[in-house]
C-alpha positions in Angstrom: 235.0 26.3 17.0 233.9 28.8 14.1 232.2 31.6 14.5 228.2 31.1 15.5 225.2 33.2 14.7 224.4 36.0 16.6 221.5 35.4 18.6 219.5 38.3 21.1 218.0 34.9 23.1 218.4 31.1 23.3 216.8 28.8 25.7 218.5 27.5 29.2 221.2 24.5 28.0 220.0 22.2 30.6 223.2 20.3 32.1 224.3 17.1 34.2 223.0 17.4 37.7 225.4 17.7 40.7 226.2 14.5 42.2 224.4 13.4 45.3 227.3 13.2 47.0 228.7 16.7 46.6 225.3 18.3 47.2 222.9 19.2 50.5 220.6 21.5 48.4 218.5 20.3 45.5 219.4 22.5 43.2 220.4 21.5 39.7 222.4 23.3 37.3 220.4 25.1 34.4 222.2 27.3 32.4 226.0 26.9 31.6 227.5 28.9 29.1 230.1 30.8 27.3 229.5 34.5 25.9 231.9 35.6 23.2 232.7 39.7 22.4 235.4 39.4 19.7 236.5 42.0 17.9 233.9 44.8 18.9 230.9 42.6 18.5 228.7 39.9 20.1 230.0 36.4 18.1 227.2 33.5 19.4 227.5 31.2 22.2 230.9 29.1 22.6 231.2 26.5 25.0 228.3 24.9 26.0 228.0 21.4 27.1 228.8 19.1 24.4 230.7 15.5 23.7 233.7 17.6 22.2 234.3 20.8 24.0 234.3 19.6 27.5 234.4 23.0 29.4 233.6 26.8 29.5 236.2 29.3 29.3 237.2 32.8 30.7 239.7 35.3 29.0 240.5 38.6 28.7 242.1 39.3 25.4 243.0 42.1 23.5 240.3 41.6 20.8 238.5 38.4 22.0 237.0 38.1 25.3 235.1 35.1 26.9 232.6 35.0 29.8 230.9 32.3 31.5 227.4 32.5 33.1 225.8 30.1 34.9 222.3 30.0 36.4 220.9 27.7 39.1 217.0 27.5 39.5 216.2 28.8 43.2 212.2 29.0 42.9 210.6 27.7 45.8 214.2 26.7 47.6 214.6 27.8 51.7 217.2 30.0 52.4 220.0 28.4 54.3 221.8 29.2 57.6 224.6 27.2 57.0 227.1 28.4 54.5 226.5 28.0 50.4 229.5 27.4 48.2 229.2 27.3 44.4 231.6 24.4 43.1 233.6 23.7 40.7 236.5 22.6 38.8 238.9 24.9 37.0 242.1 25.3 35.5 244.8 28.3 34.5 245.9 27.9 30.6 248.4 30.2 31.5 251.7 29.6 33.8 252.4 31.9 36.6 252.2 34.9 37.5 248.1 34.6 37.2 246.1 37.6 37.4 242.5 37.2 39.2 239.1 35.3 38.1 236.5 37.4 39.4 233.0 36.2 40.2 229.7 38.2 40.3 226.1 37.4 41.2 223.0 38.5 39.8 219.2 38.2 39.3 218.9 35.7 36.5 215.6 34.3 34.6 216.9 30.9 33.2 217.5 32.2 29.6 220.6 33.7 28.2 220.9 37.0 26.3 224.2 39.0 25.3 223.3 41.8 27.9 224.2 38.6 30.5 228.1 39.3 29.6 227.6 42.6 31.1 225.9 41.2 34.6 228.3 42.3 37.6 225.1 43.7 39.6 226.9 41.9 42.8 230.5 41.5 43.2 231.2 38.4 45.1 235.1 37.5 45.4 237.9 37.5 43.6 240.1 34.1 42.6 243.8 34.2 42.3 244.8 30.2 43.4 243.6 28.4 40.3 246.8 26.5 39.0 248.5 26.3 35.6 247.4 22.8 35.6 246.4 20.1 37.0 242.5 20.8 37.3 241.4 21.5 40.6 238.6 22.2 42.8 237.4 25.4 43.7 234.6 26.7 45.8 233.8 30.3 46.4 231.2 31.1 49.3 227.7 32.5 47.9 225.7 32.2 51.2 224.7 36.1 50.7 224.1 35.8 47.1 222.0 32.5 47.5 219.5 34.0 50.9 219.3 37.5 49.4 217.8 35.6 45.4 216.0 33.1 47.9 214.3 36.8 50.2 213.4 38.6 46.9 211.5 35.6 45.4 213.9 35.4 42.3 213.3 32.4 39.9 217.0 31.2 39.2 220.3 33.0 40.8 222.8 33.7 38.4 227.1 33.9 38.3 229.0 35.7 35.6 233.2 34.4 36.1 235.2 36.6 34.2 239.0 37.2 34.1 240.5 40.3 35.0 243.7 40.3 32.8 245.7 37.9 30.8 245.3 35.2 32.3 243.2 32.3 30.0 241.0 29.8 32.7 238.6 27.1 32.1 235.8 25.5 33.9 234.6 21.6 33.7 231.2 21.7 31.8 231.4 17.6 31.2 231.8 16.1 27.8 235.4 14.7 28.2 235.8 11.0 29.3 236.7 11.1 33.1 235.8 15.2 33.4 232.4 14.9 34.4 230.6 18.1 35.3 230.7 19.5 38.8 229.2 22.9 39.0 227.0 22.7 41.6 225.4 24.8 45.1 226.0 22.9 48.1 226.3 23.1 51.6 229.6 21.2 51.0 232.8 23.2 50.7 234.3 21.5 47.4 233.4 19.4 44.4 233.3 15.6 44.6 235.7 13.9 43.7 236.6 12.7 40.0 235.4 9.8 39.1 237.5 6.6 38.4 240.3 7.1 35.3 238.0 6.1 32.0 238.5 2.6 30.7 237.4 2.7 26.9 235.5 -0.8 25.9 237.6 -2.0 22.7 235.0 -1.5 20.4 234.7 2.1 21.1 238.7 3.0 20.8 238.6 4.1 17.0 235.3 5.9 17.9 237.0 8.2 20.8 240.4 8.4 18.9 238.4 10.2 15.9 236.3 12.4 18.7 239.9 13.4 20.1 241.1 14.4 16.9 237.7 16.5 16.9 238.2 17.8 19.9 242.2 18.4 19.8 241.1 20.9 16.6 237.9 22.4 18.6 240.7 23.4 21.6 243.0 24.6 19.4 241.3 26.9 18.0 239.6 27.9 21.4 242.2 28.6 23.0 244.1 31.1 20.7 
């Protein structure tokens, strides 16, 4: 993906909901999103929920870094006595040894603005079990996070995940035939399952072969 134009705000990217099944709090997902510093400056958005891309991503680079924020709308939610956990699944791009993905909370307002990549008001864990592939499911606890947004009345609770050294990761944002997006707040430890593998109808075969292509080229250059 080329470079995009530098924007000071954009709208919330509203995304798939969690599934039912996966979720015991009625919270949807309304913000998911990649911020890009490259080479000393702020470089657009990367990463949001489209057909091609398929994920967010988190790396630490010498002159490129990405961070993903994500913002769940809270307003008028109960604060919960059993535990929250925010879900998802994730990959390493990177083979062992990893070095941590670290994952903050703060106060968020449902838009997205380059002073978000900066947001690590509340440090809530650090992630270091993430594999080098295959995708997995991750859930980090965020009971604390979630009652303290719910006591102080905030509007949407936002996460900034950002990596801590070399190590290149990448979250499911949807858009790929099978990945379907999971991020989600639930009382359920864990993302649902994936879906059944995708079965193509043969008229659409030469469709998704020319979006692969697309999207072999967007990962590329992602990724580098």
């Amino acid at each position: 993906m080329g470079r995009l134009p530098r924007l000071a705000l954009v709208p919330a990217l509203i995304l798939l909901s969690c599934p039912t099944s996966a979720r015991a709090l009625p919270i949807d997902l309304s913000v998911a999103v990649t911020l890009r510093h490259w080479e000393g400056v702020y470089d657009g958005l990367v990463g949001t929920d489209s057909p091609i891309s398929g994920f967010l991503s988190a790396k630490n680079l010498p002159a490129l870094e990405d961070r993903i924020v994500l913002e769940f709308a809270v307003s008028g939610e109960s604060a919960s006595v059993a535990p929250v956990y925010l879900n998802f699944y994730g990959i390493a791009n990177d083979p062992p040894p990893t070095t941590p993905l670290s994952l903050y909370a703060f106060a968020g307002d449902g838009l997205v603005a380059f002073a978000d990549f900066y947001r690590t008001d509340v440090f809530i864990t650090s992630i270091s079990d993430i594999p080098h592939f295959p995708w997995v499911g991750v859930a980090a606890e965020v009971t604390g996070a979630y009652n303290q947004a719910i006591a102080e009345g905030q509007p949407f609770l936002g996460f900034l995940l950002k990596a801590d050294g070399s190590t290149r990761y990448a979250i499911s944002s949807g858009g790929l035939p099978g990945l379907t997006a999971y991020v989600c707040l639930s009382n359920v430890e864990g993302p649902a399952p994936f879906p059944p593998p995708y079965v193509p109808d043969p008229g659409s075969t030469l469709l998704l072969f020319g979006m692969g292509l697309a999207g072999l080229s967007a990962c590329l250059w992602r990724w580098q």
